[in-house]
C-alpha positions as CSV (number, residue, x, y, z in Angstrom):
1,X,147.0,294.7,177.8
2,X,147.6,294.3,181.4
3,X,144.8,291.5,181.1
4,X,146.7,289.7,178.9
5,X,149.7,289.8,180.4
6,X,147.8,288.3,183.4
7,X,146.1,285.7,181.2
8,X,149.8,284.9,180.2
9,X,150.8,284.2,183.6
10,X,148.2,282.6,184.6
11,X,148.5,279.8,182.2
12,X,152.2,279.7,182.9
13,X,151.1,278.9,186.6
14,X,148.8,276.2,185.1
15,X,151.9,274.7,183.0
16,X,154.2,274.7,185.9
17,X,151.2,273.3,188.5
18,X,150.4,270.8,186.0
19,X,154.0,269.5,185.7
20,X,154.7,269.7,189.7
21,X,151.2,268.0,190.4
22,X,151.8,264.2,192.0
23,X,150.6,261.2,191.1
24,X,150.4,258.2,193.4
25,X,152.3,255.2,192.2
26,X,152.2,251.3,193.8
27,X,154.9,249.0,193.8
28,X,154.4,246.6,191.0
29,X,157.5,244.7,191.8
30,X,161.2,244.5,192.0
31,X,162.7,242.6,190.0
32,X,166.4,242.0,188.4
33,X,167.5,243.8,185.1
34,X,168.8,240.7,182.5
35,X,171.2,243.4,180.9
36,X,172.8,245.1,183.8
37,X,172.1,242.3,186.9
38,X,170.8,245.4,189.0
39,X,167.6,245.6,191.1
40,X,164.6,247.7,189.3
41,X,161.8,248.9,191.3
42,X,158.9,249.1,188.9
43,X,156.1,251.9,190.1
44,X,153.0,251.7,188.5
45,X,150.0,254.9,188.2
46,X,147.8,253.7,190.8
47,X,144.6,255.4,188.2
48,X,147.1,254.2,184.7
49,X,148.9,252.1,183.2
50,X,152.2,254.4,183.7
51,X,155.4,252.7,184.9
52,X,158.4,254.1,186.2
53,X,161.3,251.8,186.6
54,X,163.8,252.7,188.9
55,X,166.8,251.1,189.2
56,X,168.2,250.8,192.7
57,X,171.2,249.3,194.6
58,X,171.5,245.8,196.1
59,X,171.0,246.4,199.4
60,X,168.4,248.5,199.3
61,X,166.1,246.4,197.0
62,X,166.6,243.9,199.8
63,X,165.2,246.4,202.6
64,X,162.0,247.2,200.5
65,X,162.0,242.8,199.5
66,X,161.9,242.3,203.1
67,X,159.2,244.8,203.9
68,X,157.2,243.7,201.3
69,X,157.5,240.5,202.0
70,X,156.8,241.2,206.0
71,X,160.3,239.6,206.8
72,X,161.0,239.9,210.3
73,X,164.6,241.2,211.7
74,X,166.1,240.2,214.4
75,X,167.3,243.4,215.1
76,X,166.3,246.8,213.3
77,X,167.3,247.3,209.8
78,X,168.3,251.0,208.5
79,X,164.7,252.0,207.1
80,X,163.2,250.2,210.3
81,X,165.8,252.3,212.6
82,X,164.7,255.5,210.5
83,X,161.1,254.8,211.0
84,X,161.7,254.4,215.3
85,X,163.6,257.2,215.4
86,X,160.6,259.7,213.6
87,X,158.4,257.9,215.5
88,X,160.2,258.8,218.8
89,X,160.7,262.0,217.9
90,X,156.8,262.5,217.3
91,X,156.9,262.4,213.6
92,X,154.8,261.2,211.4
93,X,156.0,260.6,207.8
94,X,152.8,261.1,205.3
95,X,154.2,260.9,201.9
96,X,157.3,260.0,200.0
97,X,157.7,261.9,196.4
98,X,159.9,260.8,193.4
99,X,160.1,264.5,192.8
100,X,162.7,265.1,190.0
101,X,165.1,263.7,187.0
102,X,168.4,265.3,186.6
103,X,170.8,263.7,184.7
104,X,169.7,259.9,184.8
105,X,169.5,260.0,188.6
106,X,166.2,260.1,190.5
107,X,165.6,262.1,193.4
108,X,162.9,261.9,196.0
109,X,161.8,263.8,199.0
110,X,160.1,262.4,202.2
111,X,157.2,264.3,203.8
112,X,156.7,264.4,207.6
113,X,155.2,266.2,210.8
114,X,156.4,267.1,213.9
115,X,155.3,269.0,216.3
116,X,153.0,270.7,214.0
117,X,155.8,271.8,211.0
118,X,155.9,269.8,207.7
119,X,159.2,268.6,206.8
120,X,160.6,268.2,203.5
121,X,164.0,265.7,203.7
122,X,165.9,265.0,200.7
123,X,166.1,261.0,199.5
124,X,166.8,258.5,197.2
125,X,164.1,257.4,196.2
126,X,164.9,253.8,197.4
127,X,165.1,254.6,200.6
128,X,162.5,256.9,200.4
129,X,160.0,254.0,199.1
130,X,161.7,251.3,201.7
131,X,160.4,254.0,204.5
132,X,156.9,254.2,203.0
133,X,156.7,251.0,203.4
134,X,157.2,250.8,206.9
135,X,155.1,253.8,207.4
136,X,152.5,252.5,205.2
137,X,152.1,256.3,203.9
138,X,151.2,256.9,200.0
139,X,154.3,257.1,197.2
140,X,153.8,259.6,194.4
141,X,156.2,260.6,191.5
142,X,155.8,264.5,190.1
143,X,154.1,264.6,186.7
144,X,157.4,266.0,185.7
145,X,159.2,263.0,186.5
146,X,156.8,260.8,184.5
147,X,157.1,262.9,181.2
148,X,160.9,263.2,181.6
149,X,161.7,259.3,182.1
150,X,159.7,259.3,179.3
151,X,161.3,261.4,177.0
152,X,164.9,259.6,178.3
153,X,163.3,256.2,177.3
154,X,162.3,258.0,173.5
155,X,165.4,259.4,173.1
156,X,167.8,258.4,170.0
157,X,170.1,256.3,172.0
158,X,167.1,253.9,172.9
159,X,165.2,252.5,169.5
160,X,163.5,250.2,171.4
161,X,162.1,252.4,173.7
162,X,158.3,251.6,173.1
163,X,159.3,247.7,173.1
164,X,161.4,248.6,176.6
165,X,157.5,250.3,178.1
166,X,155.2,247.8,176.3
167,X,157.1,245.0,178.2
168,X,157.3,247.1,181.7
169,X,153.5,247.4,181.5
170,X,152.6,243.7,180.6
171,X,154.7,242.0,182.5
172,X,152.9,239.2,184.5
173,X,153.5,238.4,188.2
174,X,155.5,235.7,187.4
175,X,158.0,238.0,185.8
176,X,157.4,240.3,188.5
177,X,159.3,237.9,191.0
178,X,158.0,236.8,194.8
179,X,157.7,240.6,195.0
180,X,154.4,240.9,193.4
181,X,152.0,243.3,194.9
């Protein structure tokens, strides 16, 4: 009995290690929403054809835009003042996670060294993916994430939900905007 009690917890740690595992995502573009004029980030499974659209706030699609398009500042931007400052304080940043759903807001968490501790820092995750840019460091969303905007974009409120991911996932570079990656 005790076996299977073990068994039992065992696959439970499988369930909850499957659903916290990561998987890297690219930027596939940014681009503007024709219903609700607002910036969408669209990550894309770097090994699938998995999207995640995340919808973002003016200014910040414009520090990731300028990053990916290279744009030099004439003076530091936010995510470029972030990026000195870890990098004067001996910190490197190695990852950026959108790590959780909760109630139609994403949530992200940046990972860095320094001085030999990891660092977890709580972020949006368009500022966390405007400093992975600059950092050039690997973005990765939480399986969890993945198969909850999912089951948001299947709900009952959205019929159209497999019309809404089919388009996300053919949508050609034009479409994509100068942002293309």
């Amino acid at each position: 009995m005790k076996g299977g009690v073990m068994k039992a917890a065992s696959e439970h740690g499988d369930a909850v290690a499957a659903a916290n595992a990561e998987v890297e995502m690219q930027i596939r573009g940014l681009m503007i929403d024709p219903v609700t004029n607002m910036p969408i980030v669209v990550l894309k499974d770097v090994a699938g054809d998995t999207v995640l659209p995340i919808w973002v706030g003016i200014f910040e699609a414009n520090a990731i835009a300028l990053e990916l398009e290279k744009t030099a500042t004439p003076r530091p931007m936010t995510h470029d003042l972030l990026r000195n400052l870890a990098r004067g304080l001996n910190a490197v940043v190695h990852k950026v996670v959108v790590s959780e759903l909760r109630d139609d807001t994403f949530y992200a968490v940046i990972w860095m060294e320094q001085g030999g501790e990891t660092v977890a820092l709580d972020s949006r995750p368009s500022d966390a993916i405007a400093l992975a840019l600059r950092w050039d460091c690997p973005i990765y969303a939480s399986r969890a994430v993945l198969d909850n905007a999912k089951q948001v974009a299947e709900g009952p409120q959205n019929v159209n939900a497999d019309e809404m991911r089919r388009w996300l996932e053919n949508l050609n570079d034009d479409e994509m905007g100068r942002y293309k990656m």
